[in-house]
C-alpha positions as CSV (number, residue, x, y, z in Angstrom):
1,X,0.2,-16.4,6.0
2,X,1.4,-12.9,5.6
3,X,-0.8,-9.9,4.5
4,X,0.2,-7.7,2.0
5,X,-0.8,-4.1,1.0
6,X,-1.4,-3.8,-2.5
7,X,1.0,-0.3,-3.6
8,X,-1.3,0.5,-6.4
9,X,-4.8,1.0,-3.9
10,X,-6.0,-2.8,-4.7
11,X,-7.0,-5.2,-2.4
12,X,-4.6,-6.9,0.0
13,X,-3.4,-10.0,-0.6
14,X,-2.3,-12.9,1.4
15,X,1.2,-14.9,0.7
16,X,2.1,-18.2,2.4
17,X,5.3,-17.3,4.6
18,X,8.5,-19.5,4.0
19,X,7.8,-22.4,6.1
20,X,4.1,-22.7,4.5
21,X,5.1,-22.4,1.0
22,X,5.3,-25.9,-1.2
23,X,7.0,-24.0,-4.3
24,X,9.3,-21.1,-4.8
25,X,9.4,-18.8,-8.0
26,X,12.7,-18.1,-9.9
27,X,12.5,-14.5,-8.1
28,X,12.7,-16.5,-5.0
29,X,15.4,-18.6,-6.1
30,X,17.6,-15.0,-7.5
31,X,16.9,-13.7,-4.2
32,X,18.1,-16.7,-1.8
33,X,21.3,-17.4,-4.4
34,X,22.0,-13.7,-5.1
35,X,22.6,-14.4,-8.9
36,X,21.5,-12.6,-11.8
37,X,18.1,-13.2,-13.2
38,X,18.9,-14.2,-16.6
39,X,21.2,-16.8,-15.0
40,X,18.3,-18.1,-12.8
41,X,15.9,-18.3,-16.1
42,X,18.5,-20.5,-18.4
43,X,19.5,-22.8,-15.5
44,X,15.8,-23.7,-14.5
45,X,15.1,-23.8,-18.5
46,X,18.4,-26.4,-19.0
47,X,16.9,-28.7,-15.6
48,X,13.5,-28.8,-17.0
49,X,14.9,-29.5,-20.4
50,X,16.9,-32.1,-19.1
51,X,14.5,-33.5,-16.1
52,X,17.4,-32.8,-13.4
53,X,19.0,-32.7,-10.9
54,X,15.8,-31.1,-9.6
55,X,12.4,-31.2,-10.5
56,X,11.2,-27.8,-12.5
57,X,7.5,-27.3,-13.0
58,X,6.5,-25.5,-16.1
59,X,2.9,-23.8,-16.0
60,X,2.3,-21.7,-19.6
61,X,5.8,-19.8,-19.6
62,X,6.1,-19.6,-15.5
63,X,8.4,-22.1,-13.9
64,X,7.8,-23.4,-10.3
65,X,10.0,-25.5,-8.1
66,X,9.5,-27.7,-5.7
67,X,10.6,-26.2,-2.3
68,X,11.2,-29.8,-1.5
69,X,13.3,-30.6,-4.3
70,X,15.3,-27.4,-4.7
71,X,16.0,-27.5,-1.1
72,X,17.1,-31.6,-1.3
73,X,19.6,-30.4,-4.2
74,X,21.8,-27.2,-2.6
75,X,22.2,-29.3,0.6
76,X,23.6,-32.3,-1.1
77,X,20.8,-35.2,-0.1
78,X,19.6,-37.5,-2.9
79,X,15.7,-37.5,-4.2
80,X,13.7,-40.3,-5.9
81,X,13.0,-39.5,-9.2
């Protein structure tokens, strides 16, 4: 886990570090791509729209992906749908 320290004077929070996480956010998928967050945001809406080639969770209007899965797909090795 990593620790935080809220900037606005709130209370610390705690963040699962990279090789704890289960899901990455489309910030976290801008980042580790280094594309443009508007590109990130119509991509994951076309894969969840169109159930592939990766599995896209949507929770109210905040997408999700499956570490798992996203990571399966940019190296090239097949998943069971």
């Amino acid at each position: 886990m990593v620790k935080t320290t809220s900037a606005n004077g709130g209370p610390d929070q705690t963040y699962p570090s990279d090789t704890e996480r289960i899901a990455y956010t489309p910030e976290d998928i801008q980042t580790m791509l280094g594309v443009k967050r508007s590109a990130v945001y119509n991509f994951l809406a076309q894969v969840y729209r169109d159930h592939g080639p990766f599995l896209v969770h949507k929770i109210g209007t905040m997408y999700r992906i499956p570490k798992e899965s996203i990571d399966n797909w940019f190296y090239g090795q097949k998943t069971a749908k």
